[in-house]
C-alpha positions, -999 to 999 in steps of 0.1 A, spaced: 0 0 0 13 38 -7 -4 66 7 -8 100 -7 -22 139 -2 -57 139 -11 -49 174 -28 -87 178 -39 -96 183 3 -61 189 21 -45 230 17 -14 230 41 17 258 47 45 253 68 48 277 96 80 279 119 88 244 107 58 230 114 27 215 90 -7 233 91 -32 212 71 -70 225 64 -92 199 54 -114 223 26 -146 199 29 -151 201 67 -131 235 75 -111 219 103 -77 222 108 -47 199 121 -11 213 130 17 184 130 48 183 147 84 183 135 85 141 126 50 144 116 54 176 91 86 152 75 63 129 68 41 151 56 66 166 36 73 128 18 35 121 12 34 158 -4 61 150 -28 49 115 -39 27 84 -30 50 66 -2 49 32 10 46 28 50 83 13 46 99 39 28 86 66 49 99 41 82 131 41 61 137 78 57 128 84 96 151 62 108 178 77 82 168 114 96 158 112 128 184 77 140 150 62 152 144 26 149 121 13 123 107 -10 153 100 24 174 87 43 147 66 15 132 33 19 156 34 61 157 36 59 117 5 39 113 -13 56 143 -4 92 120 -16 76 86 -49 63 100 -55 94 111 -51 111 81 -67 87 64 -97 87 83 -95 129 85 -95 128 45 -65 143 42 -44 112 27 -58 82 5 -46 51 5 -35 32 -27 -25 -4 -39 
């Protein structure tokens, strides 16, 4: 599975290093810390698998893929469920 920006609902900016993302079809609004606005950053670039985007943050950040693993999947089910990211196959 890859995930992606569902650019038809999600605006976002980056403010003082940080992710600010508007979801256009309910209004709200989600700000994402400095791991979470990388990620962000990857999935805005290009659809991502959940192993590449462990990959990079253990190459970045020197934080085991085993660590990472459940706070990844916790972020991209959010997202998911918030419309902001769609899942692919």
């Amino acid at each position: 599975m890859t995930y992606r920006v569902d650019s038809e609902r999600a605006l976002y900016r980056y403010v003082d290093g940080e992710a600010v993302l508007i979801n256009t079809a309910t209004s709200y609004y989600y700000s994402l810390n400095p791991v979470g606005t990388f990620i962000w950053q990857m999935l805005a670039a290009r659809p991502r698998s959940e192993a590449e985007i462990l990959r990079a943050i253990e190459a970045e950040y020197a934080h085991p893929v085993e660590a990472a693993g459940p706070d990844l999947r916790s972020l991209l089910h959010d997202l998911k469920s918030e419309g902001l990211v769609i899942e692919e196959a």
